[in-house]
Structure formats: structure tokens, C-alpha cells
C-alpha positions as CSV (number, residue, x, y, z in Angstrom):
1,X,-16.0,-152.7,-79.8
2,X,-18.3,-155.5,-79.7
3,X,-17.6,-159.1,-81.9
4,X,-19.5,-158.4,-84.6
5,X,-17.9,-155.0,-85.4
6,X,-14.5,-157.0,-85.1
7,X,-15.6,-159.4,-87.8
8,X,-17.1,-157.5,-89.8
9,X,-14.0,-155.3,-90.1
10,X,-11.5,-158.6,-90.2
11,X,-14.2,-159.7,-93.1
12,X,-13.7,-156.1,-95.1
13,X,-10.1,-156.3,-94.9
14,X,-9.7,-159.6,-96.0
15,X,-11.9,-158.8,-99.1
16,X,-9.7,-156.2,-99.5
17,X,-6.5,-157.6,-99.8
18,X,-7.5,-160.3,-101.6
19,X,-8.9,-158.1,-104.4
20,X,-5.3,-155.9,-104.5
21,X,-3.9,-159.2,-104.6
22,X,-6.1,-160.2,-107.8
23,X,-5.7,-156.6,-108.7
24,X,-1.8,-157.1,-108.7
25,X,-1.9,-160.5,-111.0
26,X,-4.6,-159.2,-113.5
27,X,-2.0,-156.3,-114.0
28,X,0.8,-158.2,-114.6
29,X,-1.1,-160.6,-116.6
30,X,-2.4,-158.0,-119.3
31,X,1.2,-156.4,-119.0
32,X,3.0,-159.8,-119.6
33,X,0.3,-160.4,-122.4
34,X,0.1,-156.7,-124.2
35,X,4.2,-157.1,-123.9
36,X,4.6,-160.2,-125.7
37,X,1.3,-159.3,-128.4
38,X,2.0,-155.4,-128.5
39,X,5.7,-154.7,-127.5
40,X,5.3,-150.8,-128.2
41,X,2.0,-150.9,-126.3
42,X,2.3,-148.6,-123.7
43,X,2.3,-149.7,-120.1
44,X,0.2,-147.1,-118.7
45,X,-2.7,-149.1,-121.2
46,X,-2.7,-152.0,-119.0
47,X,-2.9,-150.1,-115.7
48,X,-5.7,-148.1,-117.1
49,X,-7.7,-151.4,-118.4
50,X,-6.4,-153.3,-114.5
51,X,-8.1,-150.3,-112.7
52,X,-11.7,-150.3,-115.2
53,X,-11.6,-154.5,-114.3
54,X,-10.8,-154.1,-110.4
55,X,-13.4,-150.6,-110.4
56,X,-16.4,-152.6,-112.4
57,X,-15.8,-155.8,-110.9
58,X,-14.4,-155.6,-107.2
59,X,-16.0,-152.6,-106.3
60,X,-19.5,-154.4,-106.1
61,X,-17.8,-157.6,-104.6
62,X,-16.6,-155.3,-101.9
63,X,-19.8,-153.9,-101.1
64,X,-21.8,-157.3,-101.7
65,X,-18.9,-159.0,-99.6
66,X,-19.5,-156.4,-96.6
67,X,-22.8,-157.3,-96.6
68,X,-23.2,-160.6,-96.7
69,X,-20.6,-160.5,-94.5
70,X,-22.5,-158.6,-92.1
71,X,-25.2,-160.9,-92.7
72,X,-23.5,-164.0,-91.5
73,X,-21.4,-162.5,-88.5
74,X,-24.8,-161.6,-87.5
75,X,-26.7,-165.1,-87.8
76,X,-23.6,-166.7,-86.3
77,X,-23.7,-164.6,-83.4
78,X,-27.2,-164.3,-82.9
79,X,-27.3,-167.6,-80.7
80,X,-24.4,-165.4,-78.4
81,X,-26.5,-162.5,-77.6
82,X,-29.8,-164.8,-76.8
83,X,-27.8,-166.5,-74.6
84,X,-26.0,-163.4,-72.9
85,X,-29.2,-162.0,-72.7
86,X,-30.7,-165.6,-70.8
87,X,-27.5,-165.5,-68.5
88,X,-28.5,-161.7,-67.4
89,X,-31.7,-162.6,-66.6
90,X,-30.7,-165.7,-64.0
91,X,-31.0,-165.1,-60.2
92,X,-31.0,-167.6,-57.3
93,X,-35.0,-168.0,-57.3
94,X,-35.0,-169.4,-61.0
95,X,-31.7,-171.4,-61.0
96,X,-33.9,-174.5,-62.0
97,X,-35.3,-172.8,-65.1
98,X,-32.4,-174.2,-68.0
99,X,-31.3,-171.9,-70.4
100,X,-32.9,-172.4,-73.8
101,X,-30.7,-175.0,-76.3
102,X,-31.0,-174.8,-79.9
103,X,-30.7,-178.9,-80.3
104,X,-27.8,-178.3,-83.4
105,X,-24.9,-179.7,-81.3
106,X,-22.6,-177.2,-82.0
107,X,-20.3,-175.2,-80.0
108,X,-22.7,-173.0,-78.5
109,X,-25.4,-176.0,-77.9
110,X,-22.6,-177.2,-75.8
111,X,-21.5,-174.3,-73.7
112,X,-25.4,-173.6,-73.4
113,X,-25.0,-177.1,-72.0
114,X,-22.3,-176.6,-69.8
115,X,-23.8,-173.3,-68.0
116,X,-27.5,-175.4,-67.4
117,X,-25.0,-178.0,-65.6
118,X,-23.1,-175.3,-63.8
119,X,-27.0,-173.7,-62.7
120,X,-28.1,-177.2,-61.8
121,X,-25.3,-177.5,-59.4
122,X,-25.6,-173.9,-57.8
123,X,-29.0,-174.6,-57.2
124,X,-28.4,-178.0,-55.5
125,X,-26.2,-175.6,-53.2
126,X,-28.5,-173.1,-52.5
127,X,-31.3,-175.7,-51.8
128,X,-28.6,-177.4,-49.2
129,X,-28.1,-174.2,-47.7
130,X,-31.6,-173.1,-46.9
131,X,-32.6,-176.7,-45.8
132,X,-29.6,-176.8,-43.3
133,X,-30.7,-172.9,-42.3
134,X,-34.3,-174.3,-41.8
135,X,-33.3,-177.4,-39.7
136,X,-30.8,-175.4,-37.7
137,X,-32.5,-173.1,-36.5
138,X,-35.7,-175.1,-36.1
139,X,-33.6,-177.7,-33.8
140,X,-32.0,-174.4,-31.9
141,X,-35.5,-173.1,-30.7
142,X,-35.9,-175.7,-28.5
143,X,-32.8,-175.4,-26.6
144,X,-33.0,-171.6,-26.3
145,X,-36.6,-171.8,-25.3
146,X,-35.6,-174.0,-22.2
147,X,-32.8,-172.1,-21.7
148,X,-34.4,-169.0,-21.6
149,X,-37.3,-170.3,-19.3
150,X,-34.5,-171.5,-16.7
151,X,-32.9,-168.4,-16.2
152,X,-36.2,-166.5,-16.3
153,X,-36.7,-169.4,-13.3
154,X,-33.7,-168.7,-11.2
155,X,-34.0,-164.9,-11.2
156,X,-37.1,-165.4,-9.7
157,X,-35.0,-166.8,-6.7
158,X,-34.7,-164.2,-3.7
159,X,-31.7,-166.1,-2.1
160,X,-29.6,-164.7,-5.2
161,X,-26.8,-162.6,-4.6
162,X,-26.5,-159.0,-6.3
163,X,-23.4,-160.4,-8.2
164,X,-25.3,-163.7,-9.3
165,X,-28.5,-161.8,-10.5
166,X,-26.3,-159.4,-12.8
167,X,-24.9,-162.8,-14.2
168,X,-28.0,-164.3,-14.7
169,X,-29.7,-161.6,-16.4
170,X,-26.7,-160.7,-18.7
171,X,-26.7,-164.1,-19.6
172,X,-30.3,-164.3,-20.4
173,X,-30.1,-161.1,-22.1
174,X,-27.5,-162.6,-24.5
175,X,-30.5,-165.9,-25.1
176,X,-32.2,-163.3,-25.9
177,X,-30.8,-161.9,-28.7
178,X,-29.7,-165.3,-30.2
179,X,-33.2,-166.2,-30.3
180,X,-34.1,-162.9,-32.0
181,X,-31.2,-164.4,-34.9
182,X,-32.8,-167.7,-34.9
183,X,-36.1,-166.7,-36.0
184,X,-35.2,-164.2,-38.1
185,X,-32.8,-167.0,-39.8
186,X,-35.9,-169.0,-39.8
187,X,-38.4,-166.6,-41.2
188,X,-35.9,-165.9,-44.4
189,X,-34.8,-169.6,-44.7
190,X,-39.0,-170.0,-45.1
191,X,-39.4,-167.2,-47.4
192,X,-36.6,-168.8,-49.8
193,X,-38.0,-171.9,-49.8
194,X,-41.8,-170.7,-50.3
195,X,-43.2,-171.4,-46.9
196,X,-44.1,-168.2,-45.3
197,X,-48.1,-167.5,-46.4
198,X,-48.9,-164.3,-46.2
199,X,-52.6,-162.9,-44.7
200,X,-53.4,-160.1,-47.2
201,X,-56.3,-158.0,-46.3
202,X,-57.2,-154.2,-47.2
203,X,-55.8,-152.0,-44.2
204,X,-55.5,-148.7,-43.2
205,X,-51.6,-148.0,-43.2
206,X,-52.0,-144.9,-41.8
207,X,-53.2,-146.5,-38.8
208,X,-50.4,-148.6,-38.7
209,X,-47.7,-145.8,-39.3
210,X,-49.5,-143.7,-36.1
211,X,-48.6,-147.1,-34.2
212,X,-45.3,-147.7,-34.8
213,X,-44.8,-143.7,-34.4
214,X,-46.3,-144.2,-30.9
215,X,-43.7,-147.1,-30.3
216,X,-40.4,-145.7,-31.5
217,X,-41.1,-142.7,-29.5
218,X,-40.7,-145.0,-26.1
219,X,-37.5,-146.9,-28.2
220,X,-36.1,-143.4,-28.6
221,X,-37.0,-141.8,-25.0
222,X,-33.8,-143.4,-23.6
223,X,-31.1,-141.8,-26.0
224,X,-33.4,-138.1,-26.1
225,X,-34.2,-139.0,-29.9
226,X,-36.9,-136.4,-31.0
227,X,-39.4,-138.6,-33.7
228,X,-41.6,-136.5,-35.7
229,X,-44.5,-137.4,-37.8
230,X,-44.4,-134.7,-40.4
231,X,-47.0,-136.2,-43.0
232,X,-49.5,-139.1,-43.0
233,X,-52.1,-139.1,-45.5
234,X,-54.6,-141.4,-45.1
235,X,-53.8,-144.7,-47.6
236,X,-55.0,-147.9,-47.6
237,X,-52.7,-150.9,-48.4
238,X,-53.3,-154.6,-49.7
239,X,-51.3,-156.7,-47.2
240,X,-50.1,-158.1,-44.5
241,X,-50.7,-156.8,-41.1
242,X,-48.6,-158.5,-39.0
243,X,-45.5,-158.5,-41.2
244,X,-45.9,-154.6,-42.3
245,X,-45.6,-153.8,-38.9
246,X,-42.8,-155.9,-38.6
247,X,-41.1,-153.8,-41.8
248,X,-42.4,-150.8,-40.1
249,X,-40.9,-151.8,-36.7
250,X,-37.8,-152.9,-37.7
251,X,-36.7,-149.7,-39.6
252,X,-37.9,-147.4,-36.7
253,X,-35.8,-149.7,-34.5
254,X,-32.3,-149.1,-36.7
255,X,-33.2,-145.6,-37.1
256,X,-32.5,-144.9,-33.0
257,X,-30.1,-147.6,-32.5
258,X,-27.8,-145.9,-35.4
259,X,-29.0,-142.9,-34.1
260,X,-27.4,-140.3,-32.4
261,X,-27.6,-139.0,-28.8
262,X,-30.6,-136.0,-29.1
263,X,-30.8,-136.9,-32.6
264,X,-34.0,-137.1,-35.0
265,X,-36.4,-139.6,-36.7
266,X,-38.4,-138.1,-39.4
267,X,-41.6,-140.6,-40.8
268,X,-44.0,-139.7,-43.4
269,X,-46.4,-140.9,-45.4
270,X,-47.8,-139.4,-48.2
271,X,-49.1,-141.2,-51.8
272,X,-47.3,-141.0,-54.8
273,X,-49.2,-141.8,-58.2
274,X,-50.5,-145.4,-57.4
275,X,-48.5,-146.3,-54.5
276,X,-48.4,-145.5,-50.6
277,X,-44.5,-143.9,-50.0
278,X,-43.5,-144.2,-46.3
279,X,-40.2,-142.6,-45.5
280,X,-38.2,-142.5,-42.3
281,X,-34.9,-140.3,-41.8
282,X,-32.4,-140.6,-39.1
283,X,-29.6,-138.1,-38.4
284,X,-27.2,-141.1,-37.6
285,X,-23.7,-141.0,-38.9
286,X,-24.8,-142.0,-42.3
287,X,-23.3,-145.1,-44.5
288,X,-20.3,-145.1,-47.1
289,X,-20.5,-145.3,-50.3
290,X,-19.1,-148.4,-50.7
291,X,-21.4,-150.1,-48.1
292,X,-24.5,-148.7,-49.5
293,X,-25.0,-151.2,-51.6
294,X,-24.7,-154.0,-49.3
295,X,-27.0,-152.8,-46.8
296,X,-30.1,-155.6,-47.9
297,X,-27.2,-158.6,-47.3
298,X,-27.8,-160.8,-44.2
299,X,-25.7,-159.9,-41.5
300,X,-24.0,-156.7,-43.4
301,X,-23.2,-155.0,-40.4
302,X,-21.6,-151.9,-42.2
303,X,-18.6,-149.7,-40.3
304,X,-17.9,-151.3,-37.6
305,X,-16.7,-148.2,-35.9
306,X,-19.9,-146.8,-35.9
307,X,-22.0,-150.6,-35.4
308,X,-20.0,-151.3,-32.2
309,X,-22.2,-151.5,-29.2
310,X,-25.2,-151.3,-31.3
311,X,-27.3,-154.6,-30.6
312,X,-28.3,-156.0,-34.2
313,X,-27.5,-159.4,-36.1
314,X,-27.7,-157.6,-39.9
315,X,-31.0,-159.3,-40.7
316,X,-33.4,-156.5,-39.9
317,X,-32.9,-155.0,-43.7
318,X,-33.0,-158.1,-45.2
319,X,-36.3,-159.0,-43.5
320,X,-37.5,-155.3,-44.1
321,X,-36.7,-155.7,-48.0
322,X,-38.1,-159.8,-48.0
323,X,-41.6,-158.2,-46.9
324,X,-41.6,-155.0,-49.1
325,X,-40.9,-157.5,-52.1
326,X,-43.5,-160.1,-51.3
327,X,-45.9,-157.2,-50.8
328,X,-45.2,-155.7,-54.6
329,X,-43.6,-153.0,-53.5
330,X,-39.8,-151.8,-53.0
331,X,-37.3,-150.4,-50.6
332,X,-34.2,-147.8,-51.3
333,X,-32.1,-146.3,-48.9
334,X,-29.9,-143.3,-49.5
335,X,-26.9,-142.5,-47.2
336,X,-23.5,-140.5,-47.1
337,X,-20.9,-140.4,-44.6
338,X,-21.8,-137.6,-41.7
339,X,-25.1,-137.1,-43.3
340,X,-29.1,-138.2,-43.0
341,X,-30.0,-142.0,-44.0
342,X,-33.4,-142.0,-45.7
343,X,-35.0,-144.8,-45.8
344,X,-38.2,-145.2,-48.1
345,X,-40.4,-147.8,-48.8
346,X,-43.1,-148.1,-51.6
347,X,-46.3,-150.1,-51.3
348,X,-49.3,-150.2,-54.0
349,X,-52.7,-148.9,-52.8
350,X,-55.2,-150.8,-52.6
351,X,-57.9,-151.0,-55.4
């Protein structure tokens, strides 16, 4: 029951105890009055002329009362719902936009007040966090760079031992795939602070879906993963080259790695009213329901027992969904436990 049910109703029985109450004293005042002026008036007189005065007179005070009643719970709690609906429409990417104040001072001025303070502050968060993100991993590239170039250096040297070359390139495996966090850490610190620019040009995503077909059937060779290109209808895209194929790329890659041994990798494209719909199944061991929804959050790993082994930081998704957004499209996955994750994304066609 919402507030403005609850006062109205508090409103309607208020009116109506207050008019038994004035009900009860008109009685007894006519009684007390025909008594003392009439004494062999009959009683059931003054009921009769208590119920005509509470009928003709309260009867339209009650209904005048409920309305106007209704009438001011709502203008009072108008200002609520305009600023629920404000509060629902806040994200992280407008935290700097205040919520609009009506100027009166009153209670709801101030809590308006009090929640643009609150935003204010989360935004001064958020901004910390993606500049120490940025600078982080911008100082880490470096280091990893050199590191990487000095291991690359000493495996080159034939005097190593069999032992010493297994350490070297385990070691420079592991640079490896902390660089591969870094810049992924840096490309979505960018996009939240605006910096990544995006080169969109008219292309052939067809072309590009062949490609990345062509590649995740070498990713897939290793494990015996059949990948099957069951539709791909020829649609041209307005976008990004470069980071479409990194979308495209990175969800071919999770569909082997959280593949099974001698599984399958299903892609198609085909067009769907005004938009390009590129899906790509994987007959891994499927996602709970209660992790499905957190499969876009950075470094969401899901089950353990089923990520363990599996190279991956959890940013692949949340780049994949970054580049689908900024493209003006979208990307849903559906999943169940011991069943096929689908994977589609939706891109507009090109004019």
C-alpha cells in the first residue's frame, strides 16, 4: 500500500469519527433541549431529526473531505515521487548531474539536499578510483615491458639449463598475463573517464565474423573443440574495427577456455529488424543462476570449481559489454547449470 493510500484512508477515518463524535453531541443536545422544552416528546424524535442533520450535512463533508483530502496527500507527496523517480534514474556516469530542488526550504528541499551531497561525494570516489586505476596501470607498463624483454633476452641464451629455461618461461608466461590485466585495466579506466576515441567507419561484419571464425578454430584445435559457422548473412556495421574484433575475439576466446574437452562453439549471424545479431554458443558447463547476473562485473570470475585452471582475469565481459555499449548496441547472455551459454550481441546496421 503505497503513502498516499495510507493517508488518504487515516484522512477518511478521522473525518469519520469526528462526525460520530458531532453526531453523538447534536443528539444529546436536541435530547437535553426537546426534554427540558417537550418533556412527553418522544426520544425516538430527536434520533430521527440527529440522523436527517448528520445525513444532509456530513454525508457531503465526508465525500468533499475525501476529496480534498485526496487532493492534498497528493500535492504533498508529489515532490516524493519526482524525486524517487530522479533517484531511479542515477548511475555512476551522471553522479555530477544534482537532483532537481524546489528552492521552498522545506523538509524535502533538504533531504533533496542531502542526497546531491551524498552523490557529490560518491562521485569524488569514483573519479579517485579511475584516476588511481589510470596511473597504476600506466606506471606498471613500464616495468612489465622491461621485464618481459629481459626474460625474452635470457631464453635466448643457449648455456641455459633445461630446468632454468622451464623457469624462465613460466615466469615470463605469468608477465604475460599480468600485462594482459594491465591493459585491459587501462582500456576501461579510459573508457570511464571518456578517453578512449573510437574510429567508426561502415564495415563489412561479415567479413569480420569469417575472421574471428578462422581464429578460434586454431584457439579450439588444442582441446578438439568443433566451431561451426551455422549462419552469416551479409551485414554491414557502423563501427569500430579494431575494437569489434576485440569483442568478437574475446567471446570466442571464453567460449573454448570454459569449454569442454570435444565440445562445440556455435556463431551466427543473421539480421534482425534494424540490427546485426551475432550469437555464439558454447557447450561449457553453463553458469548459475545466481551468478548470471554478475557476469559483466570486472574480475567476476563465476564458480570457481569450474574457473580453476582456466587462464582469465574477469575483464573480457566487461570489455566485450564497454564496446557493444559504446557502439549502440547490447550484449545478453543466457546460461544454466549443465547446459549451453549463449552469448548474443546486437549491433545497428549501418544506414
Amino acid at each position: 500500500m503505497t503513502i498516499r493510500t495510507r493517508l488518504t484512508l487515516w484522512y477518511a477515518g478521522i473525518l469519520t469519527a469526528s462526525l460520530i463524535i458531532i453526531g453523538l453531541g447534536t443528539y444529546r443536545e436536541l435530547d437535553e433541549q426537546m426534554r427540558h422544552e417537550h418533556r412527553r416528546a418522544p426520544v425516538e424524535h430527536a434520533v430521527s431529526e440527529t440522523a436527517e442533520m448528520v445525513f444532509q450535512v456530513g454525508a457531503p463533508a465526508i465525500v468533499l473531505g475525501l476529496l480534498g483530502g485526496r487532493w492534498l496527500t497528493r500535492k504533498a507527496l508529489s515532490p516524493v515521487s519526482k524525486l524517487a523517480d530522479a533517484i531511479t534514474k542515477v548511475h555512476e556516469s551522471n553522479l555530477r548531474e544534482p537532483l532537481p530542488r524546489s528552492g521552498n526550504r522545506d523538509e524535502l528541499d533538504r533531504l533533496t539536499e542531502v542526497f546531491n551531497g551524498m552523490l557529490a561525494r560518491l562521485d569524488d570516489s569514483f573519479q579517485r578510483v579511475r584516476e588511481f586505476t589510470l596511473h597504476a596501470s600506466h606506471e606498471l607498463k613500464t616495468p612489465l615491458t622491461v621485464l618481459c624483454g629481459e626474460i625474452e633476452t635470457t631464453l635466448r641464451d643457449e648455456s641455459l639449463s633445461v630446468a632454468e629455461r622451464e623457469r624462465a618461461a613460466s615466469l615470463l608466461d605469468e608477465l604475460r598475463r599480468l600485462t594482459r590485466i594491465v591493459d585491459g585495466l587501462t582500456l576501461l579506466a579510459k573508457a570511464d573517464a571518456g578517453q578512449v576515441t573510437l574510429n567508426l567507419e561502415p564495415l563489412h561484419f561479415d567479413e569480420l565474423v569469417r575472421e574471428i571464425h578462422a581464429d578460434t578454430q586454431i584457439l579450439a584445435e588444442p582441446q578438439h573443440i568443433r566451431v561451426e559457422l551455422t549462419a552469416c548473412e551479409a551485414l554491414s556495421v557502423h563501427g569500430d574495427r579494431h575494437r569489434l574484433r576485440q569483442l568478437l575475439l574475446n567471446l570466442a576466446d571464453n567460449a573454448v577456455k570454459y569449454n569442454q574437452s570435444q565440445g562445440t562453439v556455435i556463431m551466427a549471424l543473421r539480421r534482425v529488424g534494424d540490427t546485426a545479431e551475432f550469437t555464439i554458443v558454447n557447450t561449457g558447463a553453463g553458469i548459475a543462476p545466481e551468478a548470471l547476473p554478475r557476469v559483466f562485473d570486472r574480475f567476476f570470475r563465476g564458480d570457481p570449481a569450474h574457473s580453476q585452471g582456466v587462464d582469465g582475469c574477469g575483464l573480457g565481459l566487461s570489455i566485450v559489454k564497454w564496446i557493444a555499449t559504446a557502439h549502440g548496441g547490447t550484449v545478453q547472455i543466457s546460461s544454466a547449470p549443465a547446459k549451453p551459454t549463449t552469448v548474443t550481441v546486437c549491433l545497428p546496421l549501418a544506414v
